[in-house]
N, C-alpha and C positions, 0 to 999 in steps of 0.2 A: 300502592296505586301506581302502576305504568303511565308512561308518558302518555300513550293513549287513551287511556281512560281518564287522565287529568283533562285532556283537552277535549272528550268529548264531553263532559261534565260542567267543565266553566266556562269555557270559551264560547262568547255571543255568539250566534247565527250569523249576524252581519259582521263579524271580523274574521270569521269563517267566507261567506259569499265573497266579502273584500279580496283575501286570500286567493280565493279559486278565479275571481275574478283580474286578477293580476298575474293568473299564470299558474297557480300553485292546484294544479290538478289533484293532489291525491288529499287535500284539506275538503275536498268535495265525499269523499268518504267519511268526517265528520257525520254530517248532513243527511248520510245513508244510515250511520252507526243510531244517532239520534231520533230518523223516523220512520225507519225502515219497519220498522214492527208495529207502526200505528198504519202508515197505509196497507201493508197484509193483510193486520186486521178488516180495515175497513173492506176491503175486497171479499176477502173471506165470508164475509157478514154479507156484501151485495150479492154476490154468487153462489159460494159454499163449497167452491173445489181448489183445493187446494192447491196446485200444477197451476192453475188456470190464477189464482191468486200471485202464486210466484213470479209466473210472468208479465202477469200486468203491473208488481211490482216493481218488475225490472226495468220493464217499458218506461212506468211513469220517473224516476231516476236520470234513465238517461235521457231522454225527453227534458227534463230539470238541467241536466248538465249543459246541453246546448243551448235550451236558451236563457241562460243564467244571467247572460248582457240582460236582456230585456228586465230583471227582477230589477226594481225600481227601490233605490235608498230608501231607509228610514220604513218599508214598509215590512209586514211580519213576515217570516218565512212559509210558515204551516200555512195557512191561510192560501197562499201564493200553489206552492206546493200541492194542498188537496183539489185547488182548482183543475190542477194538470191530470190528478188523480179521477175525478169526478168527469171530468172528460174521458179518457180513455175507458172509462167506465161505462159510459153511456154509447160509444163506439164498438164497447164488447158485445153492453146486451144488444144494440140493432145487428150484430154483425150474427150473431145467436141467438135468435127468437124465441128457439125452444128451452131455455132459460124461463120466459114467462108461463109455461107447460106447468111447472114445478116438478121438473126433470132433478131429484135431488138425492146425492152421492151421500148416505148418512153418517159414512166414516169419515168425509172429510167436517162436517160441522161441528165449531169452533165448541170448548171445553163447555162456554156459557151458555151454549144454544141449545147442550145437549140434556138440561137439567129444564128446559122445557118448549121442547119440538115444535107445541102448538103456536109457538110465539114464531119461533122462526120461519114454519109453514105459512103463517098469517102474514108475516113480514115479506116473503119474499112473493105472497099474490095481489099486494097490492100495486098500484102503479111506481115506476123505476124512480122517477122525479122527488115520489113521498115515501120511500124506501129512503132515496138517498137525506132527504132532510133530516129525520129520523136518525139514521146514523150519525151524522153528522153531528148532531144532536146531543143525544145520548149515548153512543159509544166511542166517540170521539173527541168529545166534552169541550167542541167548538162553542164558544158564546155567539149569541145573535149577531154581533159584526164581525166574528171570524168569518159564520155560514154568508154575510150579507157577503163579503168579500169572495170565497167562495165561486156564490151563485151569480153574483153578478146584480144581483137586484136590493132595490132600500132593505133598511131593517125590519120595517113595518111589514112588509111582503113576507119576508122570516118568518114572522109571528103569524101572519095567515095561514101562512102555507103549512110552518108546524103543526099549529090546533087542525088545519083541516085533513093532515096527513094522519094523526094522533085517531083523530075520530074513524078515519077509513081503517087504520092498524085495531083500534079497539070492534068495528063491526064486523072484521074478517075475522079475528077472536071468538066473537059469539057465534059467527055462521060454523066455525069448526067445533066449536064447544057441543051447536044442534045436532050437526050432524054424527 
């Protein structure tokens, strides 16, 4: 094991942020090495174009790098991070409306979506807000105070908005199943 992969591996988040936070620019590439492939994913999964993932990966990164002052001690990094993510996210689909069309690229969806379309079809016609919880959710295996952190709102809200998003993803299910 390389230096690199020793420190991407053991070394905390926060003696990392500390690091980049005192100067040490390229220890912010940790950070990228570490979650660079979970926010893709996530994108990948909101949208399903690939280019379009990549970029908004990049975006939300450097986005992270500037305002890295503001990430507040002692709090989680992911957390903190998909917030930036989930934003730029919600700035893609208004800036993209034909996104909500189900305007959809089938070579770009992701290895797990492709072993059942209808799930993913269903997913991406429901509303963005319970798309995004969802994700957050279960393919990104945030706990209820990672998403509360996140979204900005109590736990409890979490828990509504999950079961309520859950039931809208399971009737767009059967509405494609009728038809």
């Amino acid at each position: 094991m390389c230096i690199w992969e020793w420190k991407v591996k053991y070394i905390e988040d926060r003696e990392v942020i500390k690091r980049v936070k005192n100067g040490d620019k390229e220890a912010f590439g940790i950070l990228v090495e570490r979650y660079g492939d979970k926010v893709f994913t996530y994108f990948m999964k909101l949208i399903g174009d690939r280019e379009e993932a990549e970029d908004l990966t990049s975006e939300v990164f450097l986005k992270a790098f500037k305002k890295i002052e503001s990430f507040r001690d002692g709090k989680d990094f992911l957390p903190w991070l998909f917030r930036i993510a989930r934003n730029e996210g919600i700035n893609y689909m208004s800036r993209n409306k034909k996104l909500t069309n189900l305007n959809l690229d089938t070579s770009s969806i992701s290895v797990e979506f492709e072993r059942d379309f209808a799930l993913y079809e269903a997913l991406l016609s429901i509303p963005v807000k319970d798309r995004d919880i969802i994700l957050l959710f279960y393919t990104e295996n945030l706990s209820y105070k990672e998403i509360s952190e996140v979204l900005g709102i109590p736990v409890n809200l979490v828990k509504v908005r999950l079961y309520r998003a859950k039931k809208k993803l399971k009737e767009a299910l059967e509405v494609r199943n009728e038809g």
